[in-house]
ROFISE-307257 format. One record per residue: x, y, z of N, C-alpha, C in turn. Coordinates in steps of 0.2 Angstrom, whole numbers, plus 5000, padded with zeros to 4 digits. Example, Ala and Ser with C-alpha at 12.3 -4.5 7.8 and 13.67 -1.06 7.14 Angstrom:
506649725039506249785039506649845039506449895035506849955036506450005039
REM end
This chain:
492360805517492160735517492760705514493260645516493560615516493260595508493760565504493560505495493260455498492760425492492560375494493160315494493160265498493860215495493560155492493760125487493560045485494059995490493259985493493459915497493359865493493559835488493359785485493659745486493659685485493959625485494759615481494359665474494959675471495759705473495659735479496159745484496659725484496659655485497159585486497459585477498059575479498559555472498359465471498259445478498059365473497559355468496959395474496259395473496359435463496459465464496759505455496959455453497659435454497859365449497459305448497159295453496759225454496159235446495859305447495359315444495559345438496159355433496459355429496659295426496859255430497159175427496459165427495959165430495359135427494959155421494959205418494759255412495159225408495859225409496259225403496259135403496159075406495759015407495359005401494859045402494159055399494259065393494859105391494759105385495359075381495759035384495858975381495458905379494858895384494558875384494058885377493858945377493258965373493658955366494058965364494658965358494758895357494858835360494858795360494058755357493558755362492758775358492658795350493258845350493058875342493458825338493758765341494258745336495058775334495258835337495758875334496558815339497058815334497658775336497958795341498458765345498758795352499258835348499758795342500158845341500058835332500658875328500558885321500458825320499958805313499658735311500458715305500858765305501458745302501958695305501658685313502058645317502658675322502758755319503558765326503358815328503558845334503458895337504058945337503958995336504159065338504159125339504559175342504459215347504159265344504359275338504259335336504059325326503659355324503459335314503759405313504359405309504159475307504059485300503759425296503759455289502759415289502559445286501959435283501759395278501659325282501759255279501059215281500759205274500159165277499959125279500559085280500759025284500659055292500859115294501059105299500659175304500359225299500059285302499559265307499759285312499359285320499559205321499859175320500059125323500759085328501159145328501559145332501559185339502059175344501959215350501859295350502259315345502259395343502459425337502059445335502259475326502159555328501959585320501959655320501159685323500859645323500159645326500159675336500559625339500859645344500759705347501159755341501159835346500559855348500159845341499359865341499159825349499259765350498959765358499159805363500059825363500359845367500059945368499759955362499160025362498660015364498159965365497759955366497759935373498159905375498159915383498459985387498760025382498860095385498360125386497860125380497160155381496860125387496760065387496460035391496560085397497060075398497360115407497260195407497260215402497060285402496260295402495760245399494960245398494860225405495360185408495060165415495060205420495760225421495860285425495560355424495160385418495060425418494060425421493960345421493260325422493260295429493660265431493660235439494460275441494460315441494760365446495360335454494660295456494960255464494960205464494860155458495160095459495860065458496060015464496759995461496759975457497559995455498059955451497659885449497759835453497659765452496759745452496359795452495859755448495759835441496159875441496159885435496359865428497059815430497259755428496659695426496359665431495859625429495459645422495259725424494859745417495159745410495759765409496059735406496459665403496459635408496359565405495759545401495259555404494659555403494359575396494659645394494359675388494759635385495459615385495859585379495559525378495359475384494959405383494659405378494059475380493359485375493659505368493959515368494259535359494559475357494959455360495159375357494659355355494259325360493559295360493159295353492959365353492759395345493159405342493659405340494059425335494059345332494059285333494259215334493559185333493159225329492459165329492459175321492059145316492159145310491759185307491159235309491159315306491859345307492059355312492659415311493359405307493259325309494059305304493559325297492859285294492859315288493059415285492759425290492759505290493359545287493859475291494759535292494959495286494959435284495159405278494959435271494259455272493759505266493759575265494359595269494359675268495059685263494859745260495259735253496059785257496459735253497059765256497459725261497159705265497359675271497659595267498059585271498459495271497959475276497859385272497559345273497559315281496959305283497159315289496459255291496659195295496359145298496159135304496359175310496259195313496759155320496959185325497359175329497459105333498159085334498359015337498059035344498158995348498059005355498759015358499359015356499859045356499959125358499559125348499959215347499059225352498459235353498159245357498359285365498659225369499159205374499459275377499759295367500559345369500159425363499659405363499259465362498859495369498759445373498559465381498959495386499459465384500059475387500559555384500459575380500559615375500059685378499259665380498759715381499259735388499359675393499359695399500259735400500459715397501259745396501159835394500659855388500559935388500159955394499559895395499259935402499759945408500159915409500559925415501259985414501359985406501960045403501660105405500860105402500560165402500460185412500460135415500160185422501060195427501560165421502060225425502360255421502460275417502560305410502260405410502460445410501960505410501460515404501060545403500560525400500660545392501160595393501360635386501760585383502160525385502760475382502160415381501660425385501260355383501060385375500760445375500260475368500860455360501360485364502260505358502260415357502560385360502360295359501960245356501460275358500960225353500560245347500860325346500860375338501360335336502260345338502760305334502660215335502560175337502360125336501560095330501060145331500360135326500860145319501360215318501560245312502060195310502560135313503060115315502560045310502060025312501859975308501359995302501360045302500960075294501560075292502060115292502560125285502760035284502759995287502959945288502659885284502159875287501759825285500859855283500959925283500459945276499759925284499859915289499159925294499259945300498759935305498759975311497960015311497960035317497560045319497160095317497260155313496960205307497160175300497460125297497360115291497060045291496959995296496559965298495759945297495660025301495060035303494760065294495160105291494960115284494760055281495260015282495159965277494559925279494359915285493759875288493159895287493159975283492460025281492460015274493060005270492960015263492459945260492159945254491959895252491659875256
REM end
């Protein structure tokens, strides 16, 4: 018996984009609803924060926070791929847009900003411009795309050395993170 094949709609590379620009829309929209600035409430924008300034933490296009997307869309493609098997590329993209939306979304309401501002250890944190949001979506779908050409052993080796790249670094990441979000 021949594989099943997904006829879906999501086939189409527009129909993908279309409905990607729509998700990622949405959750400008809903960020806006929260109140949150389009870009740092300092007034300038740039491309990149590398030091950990509470002026400026998550309110730029890309800080050290960044990589942590760029793993998180690795997974992404790897949890996808190992659960829809025969879906394209381009609506497994969507899903990925999708989850990052949903994380901005939540991450950006005033429980989780209290959450991540009250965990001991962590820098002071207000919660994301619509800027660095933007370039943290941009960031998820950047590893999801690394990770589906990439072989699977250099995606694992790269987002160990980037998670460990910003622990020595900036003291966070995604297991020293998550400790610090359980303590106290």
């Amino acid at each position: 018996m021949p594989p099943k094949v997904d006829r879906s709609i999501f086939q189409s590379l527009g129909v993908s984009v279309f409905a990607g620009a729509a998700v990622f829309a949405g959750l400008v929209l809903w960020l806006r609803i929260l109140g949150r600035p389009w870009i740092c409430p300092c007034g300038f924008v740039e491309i990149w924060q590398g030091e950990l300034s509470q002026a400026q933490n998550s309110q730029q296009f890309s800080d050290w926070y960044s990589a942590l997307h760029l793993i998180f869309g690795m997974a992404l493609y790897g949890f996808v791929a190992v659960m829809a098997p025969r879906w394209p590329l381009a609506k497994r993209a969507v899903l990925a847009v999708l989850s990052s939306a949903a994380w901005e979304a939540m991450e950006n309401t005033p429980l989780l900003i209290a959450t991540f501002s009250q965990s001991p250890n962590s820098p002071d944190y207000f919660g994301d411009s619509i800027l660095n949001a933007s370039g943290d979506t941009l960031f998820v779908l950047a590893g999801f795309f690394m990770a589906a050409k990439l072989p699977v052993w250099m995606t694992v080796v790269m987002a160990v050395a980037l998670d460990l790249t910003i622990e020595l670094t900036i003291g966070d990441g995604f297991v020293l993170g998550t400790l610090k979000l359980f303590q106290g």
